[in-house]
C-alpha positions in Angstrom: 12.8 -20.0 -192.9 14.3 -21.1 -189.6 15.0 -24.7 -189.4 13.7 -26.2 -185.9 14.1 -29.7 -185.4 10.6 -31.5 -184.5 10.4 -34.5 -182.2 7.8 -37.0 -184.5 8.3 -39.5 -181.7 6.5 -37.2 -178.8 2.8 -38.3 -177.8 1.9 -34.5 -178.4 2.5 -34.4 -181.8 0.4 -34.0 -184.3 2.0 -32.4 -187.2 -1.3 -31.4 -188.9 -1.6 -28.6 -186.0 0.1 -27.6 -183.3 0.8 -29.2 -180.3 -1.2 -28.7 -177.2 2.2 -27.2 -175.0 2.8 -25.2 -178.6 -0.3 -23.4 -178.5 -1.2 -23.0 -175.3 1.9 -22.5 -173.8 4.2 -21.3 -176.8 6.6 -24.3 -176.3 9.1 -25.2 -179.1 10.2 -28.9 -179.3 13.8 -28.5 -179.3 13.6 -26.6 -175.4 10.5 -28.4 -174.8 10.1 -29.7 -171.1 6.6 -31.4 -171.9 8.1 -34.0 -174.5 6.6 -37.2 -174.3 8.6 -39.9 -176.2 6.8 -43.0 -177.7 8.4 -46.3 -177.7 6.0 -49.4 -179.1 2.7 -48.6 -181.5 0.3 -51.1 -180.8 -2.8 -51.2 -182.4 -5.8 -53.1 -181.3 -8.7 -54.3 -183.2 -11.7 -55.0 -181.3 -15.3 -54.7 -184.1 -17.7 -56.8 -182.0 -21.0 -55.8 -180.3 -20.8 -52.4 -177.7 -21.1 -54.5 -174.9 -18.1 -56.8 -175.8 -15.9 -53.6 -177.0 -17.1 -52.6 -173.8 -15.9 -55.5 -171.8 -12.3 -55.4 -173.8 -11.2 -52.1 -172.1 -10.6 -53.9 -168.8 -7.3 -55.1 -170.8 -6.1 -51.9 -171.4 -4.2 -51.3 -168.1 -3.0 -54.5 -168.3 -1.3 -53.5 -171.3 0.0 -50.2 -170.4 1.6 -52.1 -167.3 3.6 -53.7 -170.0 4.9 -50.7 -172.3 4.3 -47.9 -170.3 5.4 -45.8 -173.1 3.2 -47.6 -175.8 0.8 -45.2 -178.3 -2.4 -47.7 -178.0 -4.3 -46.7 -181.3 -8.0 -49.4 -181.2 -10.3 -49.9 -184.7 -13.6 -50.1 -184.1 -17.0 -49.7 -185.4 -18.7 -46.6 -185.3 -21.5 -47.0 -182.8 -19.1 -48.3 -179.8 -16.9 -45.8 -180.5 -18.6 -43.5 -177.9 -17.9 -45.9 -175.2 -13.7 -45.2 -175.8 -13.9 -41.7 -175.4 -11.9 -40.2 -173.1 -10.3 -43.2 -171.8 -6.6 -42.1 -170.8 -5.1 -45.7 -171.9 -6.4 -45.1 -175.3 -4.6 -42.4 -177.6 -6.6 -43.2 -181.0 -9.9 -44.3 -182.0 -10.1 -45.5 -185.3 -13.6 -45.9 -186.7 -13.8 -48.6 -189.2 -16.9 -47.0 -191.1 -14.3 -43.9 -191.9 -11.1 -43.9 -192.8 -10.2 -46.2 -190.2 -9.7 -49.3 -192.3 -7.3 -47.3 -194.5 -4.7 -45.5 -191.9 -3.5 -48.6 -190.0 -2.7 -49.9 -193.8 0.0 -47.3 -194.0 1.9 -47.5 -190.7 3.9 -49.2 -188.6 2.8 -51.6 -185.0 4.8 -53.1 -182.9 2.4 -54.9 -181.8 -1.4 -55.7 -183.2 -3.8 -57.7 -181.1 -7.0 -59.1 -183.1 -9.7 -60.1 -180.4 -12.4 -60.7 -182.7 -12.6 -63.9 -183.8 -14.7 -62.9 -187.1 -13.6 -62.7 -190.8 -13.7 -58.6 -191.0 -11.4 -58.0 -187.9 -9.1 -61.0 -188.8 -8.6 -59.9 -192.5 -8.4 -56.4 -191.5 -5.5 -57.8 -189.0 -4.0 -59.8 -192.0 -3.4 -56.3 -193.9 -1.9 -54.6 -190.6 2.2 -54.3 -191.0 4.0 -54.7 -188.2 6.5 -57.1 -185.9 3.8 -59.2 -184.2 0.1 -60.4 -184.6 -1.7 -61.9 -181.5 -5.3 -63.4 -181.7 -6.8 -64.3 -184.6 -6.0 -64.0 -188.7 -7.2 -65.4 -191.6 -5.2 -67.9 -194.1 -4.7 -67.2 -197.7 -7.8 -70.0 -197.8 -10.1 -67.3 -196.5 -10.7 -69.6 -193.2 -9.7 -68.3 -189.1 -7.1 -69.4 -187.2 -5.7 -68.3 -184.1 -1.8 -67.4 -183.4 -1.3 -69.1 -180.2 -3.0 -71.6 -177.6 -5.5 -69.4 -175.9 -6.5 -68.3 -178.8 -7.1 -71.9 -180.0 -8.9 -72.1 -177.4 -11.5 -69.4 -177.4 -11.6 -70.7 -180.9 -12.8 -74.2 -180.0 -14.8 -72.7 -177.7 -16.7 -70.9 -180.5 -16.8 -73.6 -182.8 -18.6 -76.3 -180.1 -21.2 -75.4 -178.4 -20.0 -78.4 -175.5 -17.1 -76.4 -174.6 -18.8 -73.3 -174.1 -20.8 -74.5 -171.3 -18.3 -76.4 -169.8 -15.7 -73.1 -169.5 -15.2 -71.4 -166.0 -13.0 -68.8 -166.8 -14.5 -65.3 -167.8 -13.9 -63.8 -171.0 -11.1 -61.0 -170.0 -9.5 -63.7 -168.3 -8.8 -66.0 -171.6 -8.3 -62.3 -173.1 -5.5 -61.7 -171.0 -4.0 -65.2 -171.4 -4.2 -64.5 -175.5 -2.1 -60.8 -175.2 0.1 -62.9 -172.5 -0.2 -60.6 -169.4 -0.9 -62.6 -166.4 -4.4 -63.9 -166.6 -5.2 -63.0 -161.9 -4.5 -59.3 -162.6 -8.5 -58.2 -162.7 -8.9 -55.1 -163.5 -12.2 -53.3 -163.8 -14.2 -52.0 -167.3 -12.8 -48.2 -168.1 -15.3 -45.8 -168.1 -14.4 -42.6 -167.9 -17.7 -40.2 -168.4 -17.0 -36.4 -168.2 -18.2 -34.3 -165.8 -20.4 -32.0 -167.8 -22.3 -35.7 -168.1 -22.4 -36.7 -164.5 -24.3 -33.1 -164.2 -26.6 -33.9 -166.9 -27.7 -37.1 -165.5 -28.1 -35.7 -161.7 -30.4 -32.9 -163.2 -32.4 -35.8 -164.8 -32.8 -38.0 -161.8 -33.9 -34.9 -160.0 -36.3 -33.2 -162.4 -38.2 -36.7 -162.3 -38.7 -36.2 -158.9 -36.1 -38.5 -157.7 -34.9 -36.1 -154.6 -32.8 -39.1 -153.1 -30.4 -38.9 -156.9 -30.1 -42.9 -156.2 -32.7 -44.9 -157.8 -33.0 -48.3 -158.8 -32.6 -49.1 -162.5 -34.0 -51.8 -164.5 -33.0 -52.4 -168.0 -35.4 -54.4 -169.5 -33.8 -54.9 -173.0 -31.3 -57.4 -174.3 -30.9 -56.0 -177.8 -31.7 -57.2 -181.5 -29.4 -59.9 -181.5 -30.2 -62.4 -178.5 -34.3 -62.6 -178.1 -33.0 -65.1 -175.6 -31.0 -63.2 -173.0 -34.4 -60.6 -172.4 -36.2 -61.4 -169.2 -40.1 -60.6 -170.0 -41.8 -57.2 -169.3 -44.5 -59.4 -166.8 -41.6 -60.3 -164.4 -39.6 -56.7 -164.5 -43.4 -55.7 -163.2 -43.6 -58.1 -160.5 -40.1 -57.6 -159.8 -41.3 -53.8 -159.1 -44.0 -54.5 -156.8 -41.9 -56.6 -154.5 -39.2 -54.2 -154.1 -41.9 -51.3 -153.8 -44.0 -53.4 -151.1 -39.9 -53.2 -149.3 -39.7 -49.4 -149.6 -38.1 -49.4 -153.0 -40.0 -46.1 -153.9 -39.7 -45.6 -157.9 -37.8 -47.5 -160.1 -36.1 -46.2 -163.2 -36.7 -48.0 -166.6 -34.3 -47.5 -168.9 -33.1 -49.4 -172.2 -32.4 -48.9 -176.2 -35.2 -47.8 -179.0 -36.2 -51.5 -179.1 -37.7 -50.7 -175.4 -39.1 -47.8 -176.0 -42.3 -48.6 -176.8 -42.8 -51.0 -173.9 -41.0 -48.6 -171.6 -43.2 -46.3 -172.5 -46.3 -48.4 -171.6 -45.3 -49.6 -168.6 -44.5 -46.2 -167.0 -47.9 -44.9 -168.3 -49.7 -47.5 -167.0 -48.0 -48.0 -163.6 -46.7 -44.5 -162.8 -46.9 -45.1 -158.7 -43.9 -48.1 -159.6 -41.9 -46.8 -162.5 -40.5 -44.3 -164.7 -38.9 -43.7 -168.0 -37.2 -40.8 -169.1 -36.9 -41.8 -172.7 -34.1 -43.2 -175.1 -30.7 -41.8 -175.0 -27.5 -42.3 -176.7 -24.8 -44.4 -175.3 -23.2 -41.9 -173.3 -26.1 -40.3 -171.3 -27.5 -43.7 -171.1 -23.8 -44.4 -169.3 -24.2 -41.4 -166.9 -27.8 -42.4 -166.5 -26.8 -45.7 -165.1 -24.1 -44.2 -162.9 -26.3 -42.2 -160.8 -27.9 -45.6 -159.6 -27.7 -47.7 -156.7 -28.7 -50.4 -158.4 -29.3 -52.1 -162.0 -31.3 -55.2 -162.5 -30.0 -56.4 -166.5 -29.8 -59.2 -168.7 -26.5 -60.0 -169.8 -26.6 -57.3 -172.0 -24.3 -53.9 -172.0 -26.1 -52.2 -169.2 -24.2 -54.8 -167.8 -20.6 -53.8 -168.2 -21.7 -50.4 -167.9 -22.8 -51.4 -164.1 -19.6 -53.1 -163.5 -17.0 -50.4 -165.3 -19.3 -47.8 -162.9 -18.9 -50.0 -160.1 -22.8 -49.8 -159.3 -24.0 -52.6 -157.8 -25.7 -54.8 -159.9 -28.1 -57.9 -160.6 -27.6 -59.9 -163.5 -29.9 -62.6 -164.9 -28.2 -65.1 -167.1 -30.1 -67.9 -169.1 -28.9 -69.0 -172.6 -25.4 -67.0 -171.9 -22.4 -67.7 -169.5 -22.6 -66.3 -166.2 -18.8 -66.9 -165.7 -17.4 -65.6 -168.5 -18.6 -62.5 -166.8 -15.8 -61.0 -164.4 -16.8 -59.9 -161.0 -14.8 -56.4 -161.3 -16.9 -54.5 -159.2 -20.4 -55.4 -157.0 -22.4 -58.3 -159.1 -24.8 -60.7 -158.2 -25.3 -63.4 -160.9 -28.9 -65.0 -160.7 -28.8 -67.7 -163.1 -32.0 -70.0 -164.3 -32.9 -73.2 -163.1 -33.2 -75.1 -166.0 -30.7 -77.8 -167.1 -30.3 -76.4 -170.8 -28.9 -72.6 -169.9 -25.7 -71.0 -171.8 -27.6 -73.0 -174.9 -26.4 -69.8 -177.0 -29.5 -69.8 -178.9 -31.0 -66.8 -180.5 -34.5 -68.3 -180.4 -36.1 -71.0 -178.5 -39.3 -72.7 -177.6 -38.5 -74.8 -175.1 -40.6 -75.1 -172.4 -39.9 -74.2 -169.7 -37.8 -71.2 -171.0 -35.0 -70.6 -169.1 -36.1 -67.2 -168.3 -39.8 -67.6 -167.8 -38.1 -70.3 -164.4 -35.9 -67.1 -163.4 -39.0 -66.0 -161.4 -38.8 -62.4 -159.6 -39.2 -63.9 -156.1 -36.0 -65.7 -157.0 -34.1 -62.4 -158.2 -36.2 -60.4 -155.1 -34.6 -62.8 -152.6 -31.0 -62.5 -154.0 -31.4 -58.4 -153.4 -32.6 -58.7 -150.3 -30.0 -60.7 -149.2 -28.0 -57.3 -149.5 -25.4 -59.0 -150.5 -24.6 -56.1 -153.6 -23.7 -53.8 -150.5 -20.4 -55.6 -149.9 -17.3 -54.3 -151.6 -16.3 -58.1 -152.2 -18.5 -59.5 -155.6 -21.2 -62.0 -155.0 -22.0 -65.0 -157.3 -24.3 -67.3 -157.7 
């Protein structure tokens, strides 16, 4: 058999099957014009909710700013793994529910980054091989730590509830200042939905009688997790009528299964203000959102999702921190009155609840300020 000498280091290769320039184009490494050298493997581990894998990806050309040449391989879990598809910056997904906890075991990073201050992703980390860990580990005692001060410090931050309120930076910014890129480079959430999706979500706007294909969006949920984030049903209803009585026309409802059955209700029983096409998964719900002109959300995913789309957006913070979120794209951030908010509590019954004092006149005013329409970010 003819001896050809592969190039293992090429982005293209796969070994299992041939190459894309091999089997499209009938390209043999050794005359190969399409090679595509690799330098620095760097894995990153990021296992946390969607909506803070979500958030993560504005690192990632950040990174490739610093090894251009880098193969970025990122572990995750299986239900945010949708949101990394097709991302350009990104040349593996590893799913942690498959075999993705056992390949990393076996190679070689230059560089691994552990974001996830959690005992999982920072074991995991421990078992990586490579030249250099940044974030967060665990010691043979079983307990965290983190490999350098702005790690420490998202650490603390975790740990005492005091310094969590007290913190003005937003999360990609500490994020940036644990990888050690420079912490004023902002870039945006990646989203990169495919085109066959964009389609998909136009036809659904339009078959729902939406001839304009630029509603207004309001997701109404805030997840499983944080019962405290979720503004009630009563105010996204009020909300409604105010921006219908300014020529608002329809308003889309949209959410997770959680919503559904409110969603549902709502729609039926105000049809003339609102309504729902139904529960999708996380992609169509992302090309849902991106044929808006505008989302009204909790600090919830919907809310990256509006900033990586770069739809303007209105987001109503309570018990979480309005500046750890980063004004990459249009944002208004309506934040409750109350002197106990970014509490981080799952449950509460205080009253007043911080979100029961976030009254829709309040959020109803901030939109018709208009501000959302500037290119600049807005906060409040």
């Amino acid at each position: 058999m003819e001896e050809i000498n592969i190039k293992p280091t090429c982005r293209l290769y796969r070994g299992d099957t041939p190459c894309t320039p091999n089997k499209l184009r009938g390209k043999e490494c050794p005359t190969c014009d399409e090679f595509d050298p690799i330098k620095e493997r760097i894995l990153l581990i990021k296992l946390g909710a969607p909506g803070d894998v979500l958030r993560t990806t504005a690192l990632l050309p950040a990174i490739r700013r610093r090894y251009p040449q880098s193969e970025i391989s990122w572990l995750t879990r299986r239900d945010s793994a949708p949101l990394l598809e097709n991302l350009s910056d990104i040349d593996k997904v590893l799913i942690l529910e498959n075999d993705g906890f056992l390949m990393p075991q076996g190679e070689w990073f230059d560089w691994c980054i552990n974001l996830d201050n959690d005992p999982l992703a920072a074991s995991m980390a421990n078992q990586v091989r490579g030249d250099e860990l940044t974030g967060f580990r665990m010691s043979e005692r079983g307990k965290l730590f983190a490999t350098n001060k702005e790690a420490r410090g998202w650490l603390q931050m975790a740990c005492f509830d005091r310094l969590k309120k007290e913190n003005t930076r937003s999360y990609q910014s500490i994020m940036r200042g644990i990888i050690g890129v420079p912490t004023d480079e902002i870039d945006p959430v990646q989203i990169s939905l495919r085109d066959s999706e964009i389609e998909w979500a136009t036809g659904i706007v339009y078959d729902l009688g939406m001839e304009s294909g630029t509603p207004i969006a309001f997701n109404t949920g805030s997840g499983s997790r944080w019962v405290t984030k979720r503004w009630p049903m009563e105010s996204f209803l009020e909300l409604g009528l105010l921006l219908h009585e300014d020529g608002g026309g329809k308003i889309f409802l949209v959410g997770g299964p959680i919503e559904d059955e409110a969603n549902a209700l709502l729609a039926m029983e105000r049809p003339d203000l609102f309504v729902y096409p139904g529960t999708f998964e996380v992609r169509k719900f992302m090309a849902l959102l991106s044929r808006m002109r505008l989302i009204v959300t909790a600090d919830t995913m919907a809310l990256h999702v509006g900033l990586g789309l770069q739809v303007p957006t209105v987001a109503l913070f309570g018990s979480t921190s309005a500046p750890e979120i980063e004004s990459s794209g249009p944002l208004i951030k309506v934040i409750s009155p109350v002197d106990c908010i970014c509490c981080y509590l799952k449950e509460c019954d205080k009253v007043p609840f911080c979100m029961d004092e976030l009254t829709p006149d309040i959020v109803a005013k901030r939109i018709e300020e208009k501000a959302w329409l500037s290119e600049s970010s807005v906060e409040g």
